[in-house]
The first five atom37 places (N, CA, C, CB, O) and aatype in JSON, in Angstrom:
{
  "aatype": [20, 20, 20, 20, 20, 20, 20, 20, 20, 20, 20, 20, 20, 20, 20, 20, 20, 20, 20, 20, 20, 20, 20, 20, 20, 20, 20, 20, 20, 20, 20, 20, 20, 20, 20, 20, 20, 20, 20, 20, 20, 20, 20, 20, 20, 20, 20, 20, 20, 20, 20, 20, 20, 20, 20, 20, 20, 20, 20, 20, 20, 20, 20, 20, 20, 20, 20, 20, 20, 20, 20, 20, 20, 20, 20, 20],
  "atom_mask": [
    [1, 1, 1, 1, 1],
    [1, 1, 1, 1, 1],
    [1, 1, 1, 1, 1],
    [1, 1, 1, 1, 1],
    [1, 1, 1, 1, 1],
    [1, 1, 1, 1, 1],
    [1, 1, 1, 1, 1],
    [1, 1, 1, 1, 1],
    [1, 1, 1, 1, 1],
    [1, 1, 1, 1, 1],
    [1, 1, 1, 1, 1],
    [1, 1, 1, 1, 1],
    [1, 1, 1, 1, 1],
    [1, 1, 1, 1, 1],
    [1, 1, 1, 1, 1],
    [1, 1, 1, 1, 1],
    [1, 1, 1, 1, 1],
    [1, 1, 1, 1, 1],
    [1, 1, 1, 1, 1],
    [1, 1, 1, 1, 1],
    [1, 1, 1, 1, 1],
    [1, 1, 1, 1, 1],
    [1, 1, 1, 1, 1],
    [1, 1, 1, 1, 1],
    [1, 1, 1, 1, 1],
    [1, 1, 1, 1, 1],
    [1, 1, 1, 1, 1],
    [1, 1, 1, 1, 1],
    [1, 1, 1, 1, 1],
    [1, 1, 1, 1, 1],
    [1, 1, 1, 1, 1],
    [1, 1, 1, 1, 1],
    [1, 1, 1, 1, 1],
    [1, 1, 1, 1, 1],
    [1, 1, 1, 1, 1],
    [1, 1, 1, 1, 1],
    [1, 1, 1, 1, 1],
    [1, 1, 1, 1, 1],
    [1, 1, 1, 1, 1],
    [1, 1, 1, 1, 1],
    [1, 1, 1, 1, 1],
    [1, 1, 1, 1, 1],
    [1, 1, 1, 1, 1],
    [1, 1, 1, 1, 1],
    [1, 1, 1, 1, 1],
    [1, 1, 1, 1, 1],
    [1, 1, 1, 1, 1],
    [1, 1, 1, 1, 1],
    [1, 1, 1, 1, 1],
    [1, 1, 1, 1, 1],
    [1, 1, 1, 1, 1],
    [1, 1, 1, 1, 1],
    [1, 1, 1, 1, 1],
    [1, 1, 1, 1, 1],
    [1, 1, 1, 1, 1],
    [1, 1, 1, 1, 1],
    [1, 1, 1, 1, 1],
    [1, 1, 1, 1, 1],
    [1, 1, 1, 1, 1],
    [1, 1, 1, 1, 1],
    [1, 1, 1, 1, 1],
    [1, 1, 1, 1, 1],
    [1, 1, 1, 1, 1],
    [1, 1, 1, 1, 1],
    [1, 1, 1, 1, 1],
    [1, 1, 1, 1, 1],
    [1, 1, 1, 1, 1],
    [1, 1, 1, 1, 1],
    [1, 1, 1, 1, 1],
    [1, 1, 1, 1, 1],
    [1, 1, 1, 1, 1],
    [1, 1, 1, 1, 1],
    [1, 1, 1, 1, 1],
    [1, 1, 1, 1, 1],
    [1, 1, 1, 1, 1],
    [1, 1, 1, 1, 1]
  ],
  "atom_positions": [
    [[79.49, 83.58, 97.61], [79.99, 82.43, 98.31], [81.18, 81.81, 97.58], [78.88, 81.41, 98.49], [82.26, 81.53, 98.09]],
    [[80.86, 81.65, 96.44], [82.07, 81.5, 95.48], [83.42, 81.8, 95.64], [81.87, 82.12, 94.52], [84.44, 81.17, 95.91]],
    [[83.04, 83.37, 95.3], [84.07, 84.58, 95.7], [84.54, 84.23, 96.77], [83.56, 85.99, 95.88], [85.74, 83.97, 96.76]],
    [[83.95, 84.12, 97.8], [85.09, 84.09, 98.99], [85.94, 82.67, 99.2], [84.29, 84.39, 100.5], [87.03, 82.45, 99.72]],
    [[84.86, 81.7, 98.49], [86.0, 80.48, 98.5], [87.28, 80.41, 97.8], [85.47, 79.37, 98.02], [88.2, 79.74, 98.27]],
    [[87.39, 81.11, 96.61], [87.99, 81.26, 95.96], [89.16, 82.56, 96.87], [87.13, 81.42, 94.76], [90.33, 82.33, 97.19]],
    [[88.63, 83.46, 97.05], [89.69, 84.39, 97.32], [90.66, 83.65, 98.98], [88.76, 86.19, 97.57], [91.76, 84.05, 99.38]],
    [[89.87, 82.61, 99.56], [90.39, 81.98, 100.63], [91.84, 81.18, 99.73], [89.07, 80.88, 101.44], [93.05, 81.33, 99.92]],
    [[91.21, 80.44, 98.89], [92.28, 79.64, 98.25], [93.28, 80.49, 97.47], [91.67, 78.61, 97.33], [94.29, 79.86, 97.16]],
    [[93.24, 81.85, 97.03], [94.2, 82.42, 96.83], [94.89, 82.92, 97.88], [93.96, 83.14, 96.09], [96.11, 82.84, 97.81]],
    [[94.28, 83.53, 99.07], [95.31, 84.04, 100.14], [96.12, 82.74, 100.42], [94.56, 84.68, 101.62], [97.34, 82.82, 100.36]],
    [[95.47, 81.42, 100.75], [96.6, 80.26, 101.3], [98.14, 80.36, 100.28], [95.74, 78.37, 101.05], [99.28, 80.63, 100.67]],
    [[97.69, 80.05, 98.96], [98.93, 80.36, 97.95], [99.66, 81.58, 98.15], [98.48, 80.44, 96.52], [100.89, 81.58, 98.09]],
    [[98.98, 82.66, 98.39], [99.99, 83.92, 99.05], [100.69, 83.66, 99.78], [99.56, 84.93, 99.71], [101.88, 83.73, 99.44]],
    [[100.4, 83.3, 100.96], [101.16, 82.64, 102.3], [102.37, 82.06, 102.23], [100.45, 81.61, 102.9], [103.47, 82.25, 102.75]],
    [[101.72, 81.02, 101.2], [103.14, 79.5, 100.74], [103.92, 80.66, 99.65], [102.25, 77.31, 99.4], [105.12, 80.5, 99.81]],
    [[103.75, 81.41, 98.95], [104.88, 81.74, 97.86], [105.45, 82.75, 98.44], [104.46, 82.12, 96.37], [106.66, 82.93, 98.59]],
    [[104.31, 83.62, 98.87], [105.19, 85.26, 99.52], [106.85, 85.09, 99.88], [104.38, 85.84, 101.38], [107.84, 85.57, 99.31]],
    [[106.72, 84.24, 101.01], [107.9, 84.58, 101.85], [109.05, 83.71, 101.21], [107.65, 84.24, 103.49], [110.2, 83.66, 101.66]],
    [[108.52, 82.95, 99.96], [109.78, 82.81, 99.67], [110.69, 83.17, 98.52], [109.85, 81.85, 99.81], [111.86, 82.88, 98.27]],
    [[109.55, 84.07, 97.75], [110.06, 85.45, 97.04], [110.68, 85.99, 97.85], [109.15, 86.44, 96.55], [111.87, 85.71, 97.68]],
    [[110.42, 87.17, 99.36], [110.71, 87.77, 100.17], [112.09, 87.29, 100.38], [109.82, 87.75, 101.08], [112.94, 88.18, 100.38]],
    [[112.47, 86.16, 100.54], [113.87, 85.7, 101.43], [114.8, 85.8, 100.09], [113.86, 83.81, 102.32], [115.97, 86.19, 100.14]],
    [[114.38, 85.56, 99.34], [115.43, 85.33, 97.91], [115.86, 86.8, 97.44], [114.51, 84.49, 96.4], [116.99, 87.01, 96.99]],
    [[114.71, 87.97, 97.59], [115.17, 89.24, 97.18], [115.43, 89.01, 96.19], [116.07, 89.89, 97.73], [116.58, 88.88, 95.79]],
    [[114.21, 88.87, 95.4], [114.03, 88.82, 93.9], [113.06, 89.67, 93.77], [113.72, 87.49, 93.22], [111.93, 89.31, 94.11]],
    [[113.31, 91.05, 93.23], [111.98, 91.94, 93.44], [111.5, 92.54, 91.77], [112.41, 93.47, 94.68], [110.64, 93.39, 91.58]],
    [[112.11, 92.02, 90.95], [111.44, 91.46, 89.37], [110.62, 90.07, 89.31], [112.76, 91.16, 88.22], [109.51, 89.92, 88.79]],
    [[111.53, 88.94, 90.05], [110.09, 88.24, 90.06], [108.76, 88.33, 91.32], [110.5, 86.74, 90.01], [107.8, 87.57, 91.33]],
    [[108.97, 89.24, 92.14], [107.83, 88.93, 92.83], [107.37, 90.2, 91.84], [107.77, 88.9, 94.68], [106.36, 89.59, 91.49]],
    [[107.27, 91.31, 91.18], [106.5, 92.3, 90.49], [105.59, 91.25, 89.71], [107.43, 93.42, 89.52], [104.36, 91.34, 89.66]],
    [[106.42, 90.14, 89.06], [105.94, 89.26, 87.75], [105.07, 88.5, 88.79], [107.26, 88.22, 86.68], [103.91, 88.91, 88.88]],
    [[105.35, 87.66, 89.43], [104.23, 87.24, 90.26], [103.21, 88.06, 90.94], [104.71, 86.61, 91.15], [102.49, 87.27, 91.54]],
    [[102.91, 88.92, 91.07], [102.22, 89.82, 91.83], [100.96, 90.14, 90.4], [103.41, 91.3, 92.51], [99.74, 90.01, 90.46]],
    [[101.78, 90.57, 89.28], [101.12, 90.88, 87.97], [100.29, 89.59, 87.4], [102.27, 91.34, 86.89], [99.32, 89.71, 86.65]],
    [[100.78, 88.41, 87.84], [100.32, 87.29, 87.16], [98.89, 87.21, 88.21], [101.55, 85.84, 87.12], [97.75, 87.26, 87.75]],
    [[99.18, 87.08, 89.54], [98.59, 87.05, 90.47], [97.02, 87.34, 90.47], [99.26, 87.73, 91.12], [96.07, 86.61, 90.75]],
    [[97.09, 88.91, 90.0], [96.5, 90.28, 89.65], [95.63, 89.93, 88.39], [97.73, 91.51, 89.31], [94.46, 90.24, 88.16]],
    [[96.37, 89.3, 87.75], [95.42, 89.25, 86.57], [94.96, 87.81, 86.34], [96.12, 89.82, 85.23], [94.41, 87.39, 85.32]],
    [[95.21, 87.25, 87.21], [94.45, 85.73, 87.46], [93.32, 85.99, 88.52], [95.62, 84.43, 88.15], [92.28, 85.34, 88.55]],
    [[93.54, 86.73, 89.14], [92.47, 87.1, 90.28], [91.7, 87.9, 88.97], [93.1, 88.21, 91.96], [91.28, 87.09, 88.14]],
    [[91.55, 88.74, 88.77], [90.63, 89.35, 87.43], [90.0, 88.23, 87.02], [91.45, 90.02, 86.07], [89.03, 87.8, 87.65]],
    [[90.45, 87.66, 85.96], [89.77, 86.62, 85.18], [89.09, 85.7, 85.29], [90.22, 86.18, 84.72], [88.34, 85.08, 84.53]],
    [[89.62, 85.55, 87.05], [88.11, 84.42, 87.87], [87.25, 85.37, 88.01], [88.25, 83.57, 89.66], [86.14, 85.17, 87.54]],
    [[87.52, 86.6, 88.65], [86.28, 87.73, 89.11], [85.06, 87.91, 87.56], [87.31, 89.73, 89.53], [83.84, 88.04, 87.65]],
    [[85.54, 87.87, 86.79], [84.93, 88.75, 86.1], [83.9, 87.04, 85.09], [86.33, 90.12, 85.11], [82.8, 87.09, 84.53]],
    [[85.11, 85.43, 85.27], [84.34, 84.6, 84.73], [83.35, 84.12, 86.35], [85.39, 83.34, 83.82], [82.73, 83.09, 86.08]],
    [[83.12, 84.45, 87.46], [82.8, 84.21, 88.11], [81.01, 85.07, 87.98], [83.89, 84.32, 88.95], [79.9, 84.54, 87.91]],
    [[81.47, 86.71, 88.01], [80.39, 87.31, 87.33], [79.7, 87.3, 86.01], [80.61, 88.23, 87.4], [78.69, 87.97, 85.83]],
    [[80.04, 86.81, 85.41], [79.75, 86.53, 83.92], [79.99, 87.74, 83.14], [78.29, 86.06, 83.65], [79.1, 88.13, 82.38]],
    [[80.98, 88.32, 83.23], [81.11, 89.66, 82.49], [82.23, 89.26, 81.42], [81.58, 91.03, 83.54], [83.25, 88.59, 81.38]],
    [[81.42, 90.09, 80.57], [81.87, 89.93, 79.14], [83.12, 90.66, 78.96], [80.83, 90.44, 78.13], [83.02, 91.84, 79.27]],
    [[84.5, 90.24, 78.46], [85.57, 90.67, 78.0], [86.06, 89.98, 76.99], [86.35, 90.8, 78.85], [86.12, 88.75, 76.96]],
    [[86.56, 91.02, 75.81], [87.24, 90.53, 74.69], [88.0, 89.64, 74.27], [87.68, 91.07, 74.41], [89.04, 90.26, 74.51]],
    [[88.27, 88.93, 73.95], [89.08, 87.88, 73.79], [90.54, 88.75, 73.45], [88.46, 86.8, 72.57], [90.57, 89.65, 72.61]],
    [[91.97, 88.24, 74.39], [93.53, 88.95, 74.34], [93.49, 88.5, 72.73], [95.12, 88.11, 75.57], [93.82, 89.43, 71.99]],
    [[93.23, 87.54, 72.2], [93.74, 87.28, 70.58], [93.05, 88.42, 69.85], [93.22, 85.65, 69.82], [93.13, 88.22, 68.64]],
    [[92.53, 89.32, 70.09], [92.45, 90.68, 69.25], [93.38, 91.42, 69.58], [91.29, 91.5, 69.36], [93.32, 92.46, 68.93]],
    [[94.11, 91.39, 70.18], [95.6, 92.5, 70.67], [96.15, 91.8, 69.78], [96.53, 92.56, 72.39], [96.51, 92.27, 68.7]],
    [[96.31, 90.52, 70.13], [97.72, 89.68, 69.36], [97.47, 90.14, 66.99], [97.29, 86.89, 69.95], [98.34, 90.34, 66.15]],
    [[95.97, 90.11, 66.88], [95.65, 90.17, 66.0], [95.76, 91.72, 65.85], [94.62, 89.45, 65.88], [96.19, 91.72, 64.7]],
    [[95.71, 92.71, 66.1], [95.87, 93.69, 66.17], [97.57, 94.22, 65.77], [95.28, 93.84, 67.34], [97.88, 94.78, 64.72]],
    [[98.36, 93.94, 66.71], [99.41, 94.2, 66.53], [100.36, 93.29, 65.47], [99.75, 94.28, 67.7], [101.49, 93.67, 65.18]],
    [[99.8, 92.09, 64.95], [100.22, 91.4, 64.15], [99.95, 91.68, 62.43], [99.78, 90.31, 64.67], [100.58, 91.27, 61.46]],
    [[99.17, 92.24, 62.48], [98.16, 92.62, 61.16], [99.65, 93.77, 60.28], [96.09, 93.88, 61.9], [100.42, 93.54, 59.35]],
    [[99.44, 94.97, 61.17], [100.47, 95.86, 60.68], [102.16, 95.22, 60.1], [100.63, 96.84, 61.97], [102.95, 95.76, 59.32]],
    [[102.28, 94.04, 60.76], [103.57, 93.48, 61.09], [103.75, 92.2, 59.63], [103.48, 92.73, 62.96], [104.68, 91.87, 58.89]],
    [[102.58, 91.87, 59.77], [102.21, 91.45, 58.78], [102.15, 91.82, 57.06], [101.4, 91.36, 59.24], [102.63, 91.14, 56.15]],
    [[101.35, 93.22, 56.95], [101.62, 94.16, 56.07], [102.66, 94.54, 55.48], [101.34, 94.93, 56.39], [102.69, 94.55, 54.25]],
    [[103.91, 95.01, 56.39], [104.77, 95.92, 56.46], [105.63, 94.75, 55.59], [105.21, 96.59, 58.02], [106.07, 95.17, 54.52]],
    [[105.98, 93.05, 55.98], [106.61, 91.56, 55.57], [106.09, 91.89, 54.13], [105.92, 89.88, 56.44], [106.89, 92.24, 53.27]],
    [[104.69, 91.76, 53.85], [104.17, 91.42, 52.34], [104.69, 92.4, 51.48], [102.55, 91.41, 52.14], [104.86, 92.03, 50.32]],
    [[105.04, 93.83, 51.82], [105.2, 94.99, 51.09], [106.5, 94.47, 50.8], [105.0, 96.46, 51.76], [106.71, 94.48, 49.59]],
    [[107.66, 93.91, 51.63], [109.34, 93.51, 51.55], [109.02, 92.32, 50.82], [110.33, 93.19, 53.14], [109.34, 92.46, 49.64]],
    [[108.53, 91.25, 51.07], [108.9, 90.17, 50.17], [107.85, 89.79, 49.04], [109.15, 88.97, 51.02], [108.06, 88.78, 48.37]],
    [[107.07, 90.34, 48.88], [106.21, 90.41, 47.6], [106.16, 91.18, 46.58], [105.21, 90.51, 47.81], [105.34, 90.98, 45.69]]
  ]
}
């Protein structure tokens, strides 16, 4: 029941933004909107189901670590 309230209130926002990406022929930002879209729809789905996903600050920590390393080896 949720779900569909929710996915109602995302189609209305489709409606209102679509067409006016569409008229502008901006087809980098509607990809970026479409992606944002996409992965905002995810993140209700999945906090809606209660399903467990990693927290993004292990990517950020992940790719920072090496970057990190590589600084201490140059200025230390």
């Amino acid at each position: 029941m949720v779900l569909i309230f929710f996915l109602v209130i995302a189609a209305v926002c489709v409606v209102i933004d679509l067409p006016l990406l569409r008229r502008r022929r901006r087809h980098r930002d509607l990809l970026v909107w479409f992606m944002f879209w996409a992965a905002g729809m995810a993140a209700v789905v999945c906090t809606l189901y209660r399903i467990k996903v990693p927290s993004p600050l292990l990517l950020v920590m992940l790719i920072y670590k090496p970057v990190n390393s590589l600084f201490e080896a140059w200025f230390y």
